[in-house]
PyMOL commands that place a pseudoatom at each C-alpha (Angstrom):
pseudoatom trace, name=CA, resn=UNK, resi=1, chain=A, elem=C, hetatm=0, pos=[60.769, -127.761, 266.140]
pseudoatom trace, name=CA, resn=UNK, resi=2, chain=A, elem=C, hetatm=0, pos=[59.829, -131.648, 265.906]
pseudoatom trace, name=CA, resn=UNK, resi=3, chain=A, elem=C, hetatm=0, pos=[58.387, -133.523, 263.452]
pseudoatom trace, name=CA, resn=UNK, resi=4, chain=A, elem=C, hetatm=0, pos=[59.706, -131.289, 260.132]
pseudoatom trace, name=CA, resn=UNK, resi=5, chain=A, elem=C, hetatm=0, pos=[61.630, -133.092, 257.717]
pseudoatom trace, name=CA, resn=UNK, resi=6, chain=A, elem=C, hetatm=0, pos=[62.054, -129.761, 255.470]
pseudoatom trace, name=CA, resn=UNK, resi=7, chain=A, elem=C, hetatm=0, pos=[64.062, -127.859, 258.845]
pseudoatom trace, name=CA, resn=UNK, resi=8, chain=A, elem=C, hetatm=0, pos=[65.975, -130.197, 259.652]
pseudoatom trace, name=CA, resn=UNK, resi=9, chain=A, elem=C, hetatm=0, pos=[66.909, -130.311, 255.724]
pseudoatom trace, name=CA, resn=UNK, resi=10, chain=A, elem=C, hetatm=0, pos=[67.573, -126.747, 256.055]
pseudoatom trace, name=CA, resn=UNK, resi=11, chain=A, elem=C, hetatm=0, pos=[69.435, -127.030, 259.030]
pseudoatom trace, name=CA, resn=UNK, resi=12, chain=A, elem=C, hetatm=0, pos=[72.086, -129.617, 257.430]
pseudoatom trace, name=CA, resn=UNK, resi=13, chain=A, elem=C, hetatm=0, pos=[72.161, -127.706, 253.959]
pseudoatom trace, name=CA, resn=UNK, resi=14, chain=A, elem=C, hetatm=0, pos=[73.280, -124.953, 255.754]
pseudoatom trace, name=CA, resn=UNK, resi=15, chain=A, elem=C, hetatm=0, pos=[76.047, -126.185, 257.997]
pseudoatom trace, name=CA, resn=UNK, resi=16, chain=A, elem=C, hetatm=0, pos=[79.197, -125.836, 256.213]
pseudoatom trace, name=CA, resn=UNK, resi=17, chain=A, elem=C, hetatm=0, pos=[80.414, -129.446, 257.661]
pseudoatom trace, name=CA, resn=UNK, resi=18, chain=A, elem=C, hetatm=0, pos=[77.554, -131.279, 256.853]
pseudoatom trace, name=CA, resn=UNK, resi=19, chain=A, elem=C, hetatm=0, pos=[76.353, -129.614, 253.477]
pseudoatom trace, name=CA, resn=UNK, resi=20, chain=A, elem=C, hetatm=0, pos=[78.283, -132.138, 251.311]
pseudoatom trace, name=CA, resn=UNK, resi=21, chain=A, elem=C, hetatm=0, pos=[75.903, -134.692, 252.645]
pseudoatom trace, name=CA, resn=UNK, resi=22, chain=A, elem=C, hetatm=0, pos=[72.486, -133.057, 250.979]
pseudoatom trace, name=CA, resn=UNK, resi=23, chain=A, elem=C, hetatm=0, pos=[71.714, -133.032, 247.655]
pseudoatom trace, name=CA, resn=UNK, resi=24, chain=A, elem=C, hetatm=0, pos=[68.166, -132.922, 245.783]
pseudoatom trace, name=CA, resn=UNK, resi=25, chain=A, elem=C, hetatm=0, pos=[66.270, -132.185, 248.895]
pseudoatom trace, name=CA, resn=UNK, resi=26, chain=A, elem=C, hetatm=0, pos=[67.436, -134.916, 251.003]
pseudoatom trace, name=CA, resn=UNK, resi=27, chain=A, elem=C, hetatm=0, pos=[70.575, -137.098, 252.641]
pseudoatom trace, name=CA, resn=UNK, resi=28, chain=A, elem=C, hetatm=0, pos=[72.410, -138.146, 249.796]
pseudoatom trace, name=CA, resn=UNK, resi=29, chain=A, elem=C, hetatm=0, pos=[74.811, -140.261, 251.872]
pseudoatom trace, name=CA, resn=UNK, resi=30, chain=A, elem=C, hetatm=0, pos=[75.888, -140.877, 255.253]
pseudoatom trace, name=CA, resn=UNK, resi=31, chain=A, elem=C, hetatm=0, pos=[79.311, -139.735, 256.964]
pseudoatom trace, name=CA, resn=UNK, resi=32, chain=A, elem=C, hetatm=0, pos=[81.789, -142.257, 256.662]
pseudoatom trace, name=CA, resn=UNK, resi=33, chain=A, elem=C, hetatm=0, pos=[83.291, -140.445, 259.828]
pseudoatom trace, name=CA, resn=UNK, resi=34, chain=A, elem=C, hetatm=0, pos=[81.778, -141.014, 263.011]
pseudoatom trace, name=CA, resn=UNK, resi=35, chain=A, elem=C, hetatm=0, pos=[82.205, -137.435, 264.092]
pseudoatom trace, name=CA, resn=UNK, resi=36, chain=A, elem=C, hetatm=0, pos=[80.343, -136.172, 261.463]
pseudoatom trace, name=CA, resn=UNK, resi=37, chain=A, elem=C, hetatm=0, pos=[77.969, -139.065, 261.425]
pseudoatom trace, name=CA, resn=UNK, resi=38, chain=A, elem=C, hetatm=0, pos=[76.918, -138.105, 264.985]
pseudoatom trace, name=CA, resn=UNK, resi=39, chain=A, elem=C, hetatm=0, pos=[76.477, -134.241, 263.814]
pseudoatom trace, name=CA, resn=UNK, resi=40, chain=A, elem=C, hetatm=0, pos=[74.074, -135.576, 261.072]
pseudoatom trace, name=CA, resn=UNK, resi=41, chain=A, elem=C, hetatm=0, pos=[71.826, -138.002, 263.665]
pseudoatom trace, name=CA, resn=UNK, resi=42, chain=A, elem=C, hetatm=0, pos=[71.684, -135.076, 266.036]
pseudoatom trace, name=CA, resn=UNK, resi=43, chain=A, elem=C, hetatm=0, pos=[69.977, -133.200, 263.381]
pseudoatom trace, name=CA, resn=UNK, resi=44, chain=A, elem=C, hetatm=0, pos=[67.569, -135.792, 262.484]
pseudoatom trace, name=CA, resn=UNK, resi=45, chain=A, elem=C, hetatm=0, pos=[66.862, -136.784, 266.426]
pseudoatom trace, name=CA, resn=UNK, resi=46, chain=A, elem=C, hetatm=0, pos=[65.769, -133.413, 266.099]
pseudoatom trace, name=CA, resn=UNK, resi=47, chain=A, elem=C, hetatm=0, pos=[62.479, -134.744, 264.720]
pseudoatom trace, name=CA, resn=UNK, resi=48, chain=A, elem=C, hetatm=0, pos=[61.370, -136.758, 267.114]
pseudoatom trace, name=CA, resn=UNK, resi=49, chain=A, elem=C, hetatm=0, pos=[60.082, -135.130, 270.410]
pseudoatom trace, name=CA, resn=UNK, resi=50, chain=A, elem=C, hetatm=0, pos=[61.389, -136.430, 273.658]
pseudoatom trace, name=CA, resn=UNK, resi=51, chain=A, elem=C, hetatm=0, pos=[58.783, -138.324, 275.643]
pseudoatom trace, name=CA, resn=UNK, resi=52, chain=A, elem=C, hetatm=0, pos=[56.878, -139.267, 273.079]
pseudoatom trace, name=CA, resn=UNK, resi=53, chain=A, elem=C, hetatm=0, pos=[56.558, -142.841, 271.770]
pseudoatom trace, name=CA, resn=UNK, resi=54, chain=A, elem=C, hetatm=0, pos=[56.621, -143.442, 268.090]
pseudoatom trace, name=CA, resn=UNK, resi=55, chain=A, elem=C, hetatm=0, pos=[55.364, -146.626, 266.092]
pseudoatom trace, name=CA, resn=UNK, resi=56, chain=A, elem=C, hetatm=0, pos=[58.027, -147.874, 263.516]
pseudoatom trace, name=CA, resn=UNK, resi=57, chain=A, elem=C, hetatm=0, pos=[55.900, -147.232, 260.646]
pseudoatom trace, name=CA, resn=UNK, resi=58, chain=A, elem=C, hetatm=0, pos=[55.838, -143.107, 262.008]
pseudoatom trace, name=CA, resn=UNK, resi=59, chain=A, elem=C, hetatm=0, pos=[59.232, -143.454, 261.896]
pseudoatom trace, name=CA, resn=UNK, resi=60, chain=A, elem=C, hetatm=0, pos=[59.885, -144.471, 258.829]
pseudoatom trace, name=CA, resn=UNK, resi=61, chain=A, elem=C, hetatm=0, pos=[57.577, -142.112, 257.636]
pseudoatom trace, name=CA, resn=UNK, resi=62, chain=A, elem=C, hetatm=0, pos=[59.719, -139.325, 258.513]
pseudoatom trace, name=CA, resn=UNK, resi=63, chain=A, elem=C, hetatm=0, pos=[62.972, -140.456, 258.026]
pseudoatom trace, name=CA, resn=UNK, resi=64, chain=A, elem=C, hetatm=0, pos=[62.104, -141.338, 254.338]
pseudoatom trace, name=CA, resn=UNK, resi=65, chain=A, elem=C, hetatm=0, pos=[61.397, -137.875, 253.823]
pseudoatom trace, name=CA, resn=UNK, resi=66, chain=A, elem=C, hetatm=0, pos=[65.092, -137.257, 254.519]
pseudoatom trace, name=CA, resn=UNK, resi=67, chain=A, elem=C, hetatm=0, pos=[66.773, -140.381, 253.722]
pseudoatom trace, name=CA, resn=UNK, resi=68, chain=A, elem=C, hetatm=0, pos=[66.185, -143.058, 251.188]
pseudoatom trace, name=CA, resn=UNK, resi=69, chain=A, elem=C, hetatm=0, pos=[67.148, -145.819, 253.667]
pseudoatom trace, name=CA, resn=UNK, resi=70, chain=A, elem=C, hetatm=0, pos=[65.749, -145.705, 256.624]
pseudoatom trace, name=CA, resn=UNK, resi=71, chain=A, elem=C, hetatm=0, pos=[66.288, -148.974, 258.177]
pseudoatom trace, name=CA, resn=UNK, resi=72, chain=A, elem=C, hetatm=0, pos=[69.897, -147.855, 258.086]
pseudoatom trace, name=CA, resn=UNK, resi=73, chain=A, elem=C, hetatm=0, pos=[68.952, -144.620, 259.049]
pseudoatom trace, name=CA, resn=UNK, resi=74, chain=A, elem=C, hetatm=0, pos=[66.902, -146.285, 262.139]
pseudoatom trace, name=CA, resn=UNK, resi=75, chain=A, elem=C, hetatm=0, pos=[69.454, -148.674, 263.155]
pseudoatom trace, name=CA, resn=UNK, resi=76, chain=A, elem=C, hetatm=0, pos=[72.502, -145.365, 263.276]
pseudoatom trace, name=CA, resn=UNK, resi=77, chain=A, elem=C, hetatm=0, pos=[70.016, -144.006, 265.447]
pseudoatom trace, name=CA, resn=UNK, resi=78, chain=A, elem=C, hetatm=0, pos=[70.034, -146.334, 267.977]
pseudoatom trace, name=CA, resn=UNK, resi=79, chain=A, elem=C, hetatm=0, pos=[73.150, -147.828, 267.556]
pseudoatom trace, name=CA, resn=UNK, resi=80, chain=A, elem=C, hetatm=0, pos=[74.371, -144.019, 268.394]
pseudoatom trace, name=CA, resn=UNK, resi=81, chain=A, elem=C, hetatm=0, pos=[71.999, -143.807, 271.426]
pseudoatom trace, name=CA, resn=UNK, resi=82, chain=A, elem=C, hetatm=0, pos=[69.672, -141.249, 269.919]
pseudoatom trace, name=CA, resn=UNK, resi=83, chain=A, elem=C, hetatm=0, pos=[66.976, -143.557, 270.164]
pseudoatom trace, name=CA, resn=UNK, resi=84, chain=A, elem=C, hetatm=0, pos=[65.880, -146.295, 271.806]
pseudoatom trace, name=CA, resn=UNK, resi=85, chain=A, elem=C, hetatm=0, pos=[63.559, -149.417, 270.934]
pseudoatom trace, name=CA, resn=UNK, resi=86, chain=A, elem=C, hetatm=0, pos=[60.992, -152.100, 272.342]
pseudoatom trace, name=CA, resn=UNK, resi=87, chain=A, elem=C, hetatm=0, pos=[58.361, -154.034, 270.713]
pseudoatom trace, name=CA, resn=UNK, resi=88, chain=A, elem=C, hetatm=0, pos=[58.578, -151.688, 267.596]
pseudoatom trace, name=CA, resn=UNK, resi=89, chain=A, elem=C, hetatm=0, pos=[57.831, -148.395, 269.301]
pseudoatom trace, name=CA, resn=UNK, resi=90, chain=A, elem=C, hetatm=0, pos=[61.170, -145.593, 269.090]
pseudoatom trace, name=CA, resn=UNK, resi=91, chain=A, elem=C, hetatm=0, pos=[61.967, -142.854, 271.185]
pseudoatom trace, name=CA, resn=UNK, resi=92, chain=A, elem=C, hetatm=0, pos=[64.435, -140.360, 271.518]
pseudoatom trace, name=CA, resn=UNK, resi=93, chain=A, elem=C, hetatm=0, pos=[67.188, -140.406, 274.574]
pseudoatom trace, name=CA, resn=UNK, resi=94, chain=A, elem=C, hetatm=0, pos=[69.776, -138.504, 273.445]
pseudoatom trace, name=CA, resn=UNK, resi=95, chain=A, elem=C, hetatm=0, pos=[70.831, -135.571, 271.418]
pseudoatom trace, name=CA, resn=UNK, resi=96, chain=A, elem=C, hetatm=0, pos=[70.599, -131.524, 271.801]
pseudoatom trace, name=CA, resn=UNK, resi=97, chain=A, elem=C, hetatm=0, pos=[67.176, -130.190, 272.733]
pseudoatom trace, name=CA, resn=UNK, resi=98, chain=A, elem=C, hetatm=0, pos=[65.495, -127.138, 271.597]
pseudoatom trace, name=CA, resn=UNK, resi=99, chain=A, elem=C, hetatm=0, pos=[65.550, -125.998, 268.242]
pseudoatom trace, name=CA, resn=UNK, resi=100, chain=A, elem=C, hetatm=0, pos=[66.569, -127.800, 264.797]
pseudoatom trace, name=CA, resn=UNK, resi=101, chain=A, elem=C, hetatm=0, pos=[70.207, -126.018, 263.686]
pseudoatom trace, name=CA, resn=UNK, resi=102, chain=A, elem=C, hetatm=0, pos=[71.224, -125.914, 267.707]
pseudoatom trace, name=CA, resn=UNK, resi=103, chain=A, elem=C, hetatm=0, pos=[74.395, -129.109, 266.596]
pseudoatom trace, name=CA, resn=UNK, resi=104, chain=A, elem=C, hetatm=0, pos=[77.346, -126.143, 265.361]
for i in range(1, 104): cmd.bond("trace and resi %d" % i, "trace and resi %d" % (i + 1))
show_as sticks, trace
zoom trace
């Protein structure tokens, strides 16, 4: 499932390691630890469908449904090699594929 803020919500709510992390229907904070951390991003690459090109503004779009900042956001998603970046268009490269909750 791509593109659905609320499931991937659902999927980190109910993941006993990365719970702690959601409050109020969204990311309250981000993992200090970079194990964790990458657990989280998985998650969220879930959102964006691989192949597809996204303009920043679609991007932001959907990550502010989940998290408050999502420059930051952004920027741990590349920086982690979930996504990648040119001329203000994001896609995904990395992470699990299939369904939102597949990161254990």
């Amino acid at each position: 499932m791509t593109e659905d803020p609320a499931a991937v919500l659902a999927s980190l709510a109910s993941n006993p390691k990365l719970r702690g992390f959601v409050r109020g229907g969204e990311i309250e904070r981000m993992p200090a630890k970079r194990e964790r951390r990458r657990q989280l991003l998985a998650e969220v690459a879930q959102l964006f469908e691989p192949g597809v090109r996204y303009p920043e503004p679609q991007v932001n779009d959907l990550l502010l449904a989940l998290y408050m900042d999502c420059a930051t956001m952004r920027r741990f998603l590349v920086d982690e090699e979930f996504m990648d970046r040119a001329d203000g268009v994001y896609w995904r490269i990395g992470g699990p594929v299939g369904s939102v909750g597949s990161v254990g």
